[in-house]
C-alpha positions in Angstrom: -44.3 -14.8 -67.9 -43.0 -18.2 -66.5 -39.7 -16.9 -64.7 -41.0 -13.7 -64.0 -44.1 -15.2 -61.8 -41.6 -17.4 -59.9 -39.8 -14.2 -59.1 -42.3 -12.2 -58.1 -44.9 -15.8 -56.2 -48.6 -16.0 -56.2 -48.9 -12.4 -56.8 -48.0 -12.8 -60.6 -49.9 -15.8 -61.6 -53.0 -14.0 -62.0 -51.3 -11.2 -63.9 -52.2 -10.6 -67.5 -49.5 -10.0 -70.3 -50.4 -6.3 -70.4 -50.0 -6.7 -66.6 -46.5 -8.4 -67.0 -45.4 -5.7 -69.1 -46.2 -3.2 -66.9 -45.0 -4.4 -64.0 -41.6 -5.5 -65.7 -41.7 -1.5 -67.0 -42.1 0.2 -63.4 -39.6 -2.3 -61.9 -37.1 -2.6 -64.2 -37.5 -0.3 -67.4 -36.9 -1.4 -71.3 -33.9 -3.6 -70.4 -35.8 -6.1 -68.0 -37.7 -7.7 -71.8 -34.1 -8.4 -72.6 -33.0 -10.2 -69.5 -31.2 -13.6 -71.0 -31.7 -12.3 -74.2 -28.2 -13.9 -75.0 -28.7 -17.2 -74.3 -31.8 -17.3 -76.3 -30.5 -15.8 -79.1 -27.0 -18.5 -78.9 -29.8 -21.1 -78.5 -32.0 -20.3 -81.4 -29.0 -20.1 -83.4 -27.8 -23.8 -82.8 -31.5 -25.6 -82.2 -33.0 -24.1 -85.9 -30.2 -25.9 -87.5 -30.2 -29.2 -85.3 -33.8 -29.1 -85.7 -34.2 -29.4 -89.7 -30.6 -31.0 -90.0 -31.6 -34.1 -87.5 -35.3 -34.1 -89.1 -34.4 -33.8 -92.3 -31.8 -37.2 -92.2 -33.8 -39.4 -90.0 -36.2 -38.4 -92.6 -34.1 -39.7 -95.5 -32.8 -42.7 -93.5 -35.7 -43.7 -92.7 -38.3 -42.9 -95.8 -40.3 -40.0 -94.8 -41.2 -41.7 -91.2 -42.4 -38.3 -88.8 -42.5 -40.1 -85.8 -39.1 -41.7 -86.2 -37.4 -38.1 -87.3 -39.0 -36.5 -84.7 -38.9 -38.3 -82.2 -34.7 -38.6 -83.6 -35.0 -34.7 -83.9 -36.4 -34.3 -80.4 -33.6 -36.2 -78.2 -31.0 -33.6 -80.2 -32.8 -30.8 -79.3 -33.0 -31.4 -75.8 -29.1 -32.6 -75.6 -28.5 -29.2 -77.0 -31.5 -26.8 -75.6 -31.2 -27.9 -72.2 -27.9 -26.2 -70.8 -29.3 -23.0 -72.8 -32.3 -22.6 -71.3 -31.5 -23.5 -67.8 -29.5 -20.3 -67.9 -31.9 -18.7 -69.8 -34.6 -19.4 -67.1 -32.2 -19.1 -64.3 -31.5 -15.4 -65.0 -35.1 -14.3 -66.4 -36.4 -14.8 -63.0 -33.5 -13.5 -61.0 -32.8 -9.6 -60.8 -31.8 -7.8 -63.6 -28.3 -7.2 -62.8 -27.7 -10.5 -60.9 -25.7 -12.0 -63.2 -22.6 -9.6 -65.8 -23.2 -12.6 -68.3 -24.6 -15.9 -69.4 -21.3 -17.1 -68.5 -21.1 -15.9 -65.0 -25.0 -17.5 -64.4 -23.5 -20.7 -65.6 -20.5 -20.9 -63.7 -22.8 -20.2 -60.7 -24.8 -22.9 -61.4 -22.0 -25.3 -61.7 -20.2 -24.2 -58.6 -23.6 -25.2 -57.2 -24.5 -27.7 -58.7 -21.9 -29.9 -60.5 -21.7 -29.5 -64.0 -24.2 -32.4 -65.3 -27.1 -31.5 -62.2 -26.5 -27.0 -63.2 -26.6 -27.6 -66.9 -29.5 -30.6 -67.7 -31.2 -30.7 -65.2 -35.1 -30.6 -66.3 -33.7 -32.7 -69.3 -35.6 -35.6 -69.0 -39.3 -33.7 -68.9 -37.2 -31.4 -71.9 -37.3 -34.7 -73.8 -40.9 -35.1 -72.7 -41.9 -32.1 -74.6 -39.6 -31.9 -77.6 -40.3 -35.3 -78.8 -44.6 -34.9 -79.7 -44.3 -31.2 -79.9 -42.0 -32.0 -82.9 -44.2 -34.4 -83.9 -47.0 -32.3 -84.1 -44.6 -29.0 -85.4 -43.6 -30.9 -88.7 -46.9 -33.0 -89.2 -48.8 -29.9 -89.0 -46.6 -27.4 -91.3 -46.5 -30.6 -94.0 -50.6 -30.6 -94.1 -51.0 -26.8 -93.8 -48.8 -26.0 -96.4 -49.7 -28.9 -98.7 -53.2 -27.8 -98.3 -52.2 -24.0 -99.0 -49.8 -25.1 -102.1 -53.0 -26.6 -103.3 -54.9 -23.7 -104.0 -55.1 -21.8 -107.4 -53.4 -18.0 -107.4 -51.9 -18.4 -104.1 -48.2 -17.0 -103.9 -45.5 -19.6 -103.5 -44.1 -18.0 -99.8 -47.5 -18.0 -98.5 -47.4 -21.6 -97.9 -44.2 -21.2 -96.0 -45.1 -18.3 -94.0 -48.7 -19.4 -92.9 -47.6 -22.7 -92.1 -44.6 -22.2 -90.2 -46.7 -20.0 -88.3 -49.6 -22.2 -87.7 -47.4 -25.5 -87.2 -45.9 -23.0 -84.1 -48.8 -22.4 -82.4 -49.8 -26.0 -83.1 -46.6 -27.7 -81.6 -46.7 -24.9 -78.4 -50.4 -25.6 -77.8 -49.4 -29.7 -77.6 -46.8 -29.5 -75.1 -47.3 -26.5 -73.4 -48.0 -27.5 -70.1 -45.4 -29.4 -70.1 -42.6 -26.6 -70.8 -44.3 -24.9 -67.7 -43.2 -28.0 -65.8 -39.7 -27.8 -67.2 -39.1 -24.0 -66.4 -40.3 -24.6 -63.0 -38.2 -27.1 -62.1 -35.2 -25.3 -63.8 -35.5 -22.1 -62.5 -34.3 -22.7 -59.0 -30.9 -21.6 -57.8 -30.6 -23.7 -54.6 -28.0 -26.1 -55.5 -29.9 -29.1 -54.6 -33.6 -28.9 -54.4 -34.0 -31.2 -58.0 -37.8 -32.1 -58.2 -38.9 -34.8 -60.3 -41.6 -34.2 -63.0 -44.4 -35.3 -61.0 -43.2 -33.2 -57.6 -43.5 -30.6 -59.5 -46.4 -30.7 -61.4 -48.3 -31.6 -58.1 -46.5 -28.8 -56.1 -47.6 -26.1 -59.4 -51.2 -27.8 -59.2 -51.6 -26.4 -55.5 -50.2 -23.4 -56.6 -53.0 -22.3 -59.2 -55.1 -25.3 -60.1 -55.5 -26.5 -63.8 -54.8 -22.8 -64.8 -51.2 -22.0 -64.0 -49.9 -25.0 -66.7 -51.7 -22.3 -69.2 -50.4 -19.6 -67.5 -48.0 -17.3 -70.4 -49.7 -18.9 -73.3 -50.7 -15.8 -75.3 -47.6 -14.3 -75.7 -45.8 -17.6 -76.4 -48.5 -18.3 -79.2 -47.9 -14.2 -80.7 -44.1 -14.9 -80.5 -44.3 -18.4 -82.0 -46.3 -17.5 -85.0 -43.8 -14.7 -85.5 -40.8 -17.1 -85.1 -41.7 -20.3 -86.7 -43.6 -18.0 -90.1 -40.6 -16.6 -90.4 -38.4 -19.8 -89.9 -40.0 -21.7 -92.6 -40.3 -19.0 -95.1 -36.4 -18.2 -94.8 -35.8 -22.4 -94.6 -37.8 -23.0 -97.9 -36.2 -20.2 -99.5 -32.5 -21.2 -98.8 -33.3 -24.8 -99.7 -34.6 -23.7 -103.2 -31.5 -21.2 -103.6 -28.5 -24.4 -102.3 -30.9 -26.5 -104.9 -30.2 -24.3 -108.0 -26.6 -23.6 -107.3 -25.7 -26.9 -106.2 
């Protein structure tokens, strides 16, 4: 809802998500839901095992400190997740044939931009939101499921599942403003115009007010209890399988 409101100005950032999804239908049928849908999916692919890899040996190295490991597990996220989703935002709110390929968007960009300015830039606010929303991911998926692990009769992959998917909404809901921030000042494609964290934010608070930092929330929240359920159920699984054959 981020990239497609900067496409279409003021007009969308009152729009609902039924709205959105309309509006993406009439204009630009099934295959405008899966505009950048490679990036993402090369993305995900590379940050889910960054995430627990980095986490999980700062954790080690360090004896179980969170803030340490996250905040460890936060700089390597946004070293990797920064080039990815400046694409990824870069061709979400541009037409959707405007680009053949990720690889064509990020040669544009570059051609632009230089490589470092096209590929990272938004990377210091990225840190910004990937060190506490880590934080808060992992701190809250080790109460919830400790708590759920705790109760009589409960099946061991419902600790997993409900706690991946509440730590998700929980780490979104922390730093969400700030990702709106971020995609803001990555989405442009004007080779120059690179606004610092507070121009933007000001420049989006005239925009819409207090409101348009929320703006996109439900349907990050549905998709991130999805994902991060999911993630955790699959991660706990695999590490109890490696366990017993290893």
């Amino acid at each position: 809802m981020q990239s497609f409101a900067a496409r279409r100005g003021a007009d969308a950032v009152a729009m609902s998500p039924i709205q959105t999804v309309k509006c993406i239908l009439d204009e630009e049928g099934v295959r405008g839901f899966y505009s950048s849908v490679k990036p993402t999916m090369q993305a995900q692919f590379v940050i889910k095992g960054a995430t627990f890899l980095s986490y999980e040996s700062v954790m080690t190295l360090t004896g179980d400190n969170v803030f340490l490991s996250s905040a460890a597990c936060g700089i390597v996220c946004a070293i990797i997740n920064t080039p990815f989703e400046r694409v990824k935002v870069v061709m979400q709110s541009a037409e959707c044939d405007a680009f053949a390929s990720p690889l064509e968007c990020a040669q544009k960009l570059v051609q632009q931009d230089g490589l470092f300015n096209a590929l990272y830039r938004g990377f210091g606010v990225t840190v910004l939101r990937e060190i506490p929303g880590t934080y808060v991911y992992f701190q809250a998926y080790e109460t919830i499921s400790a708590a759920i692990s705790g109760l009589a009769g409960v099946p061991s992959w419902v600790a997993p599942l409900i706690g991946g998917a509440m730590a998700g909404a929980a780490g979104w809901i922390s730093i969400y403003p700030v990702d709106v921030v971020k995609t803001s000042m990555q989405i442009d494609l004007d080779g120059g115009n690179r606004e610092n964290m507070i121009d933007a934010t000001l420049r989006l608070w005239r925009k819409g007010g207090p409101f348009i930092f929320w703006d996109g929330i439900t349907p990050k929240l549905a998709r991130a209890v999805v994902n991060h359920g999911t993630t955790f159920l699959i991660f706990e699984n695999l590490t109890v399988e490696l366990q017993r054959v290893l």
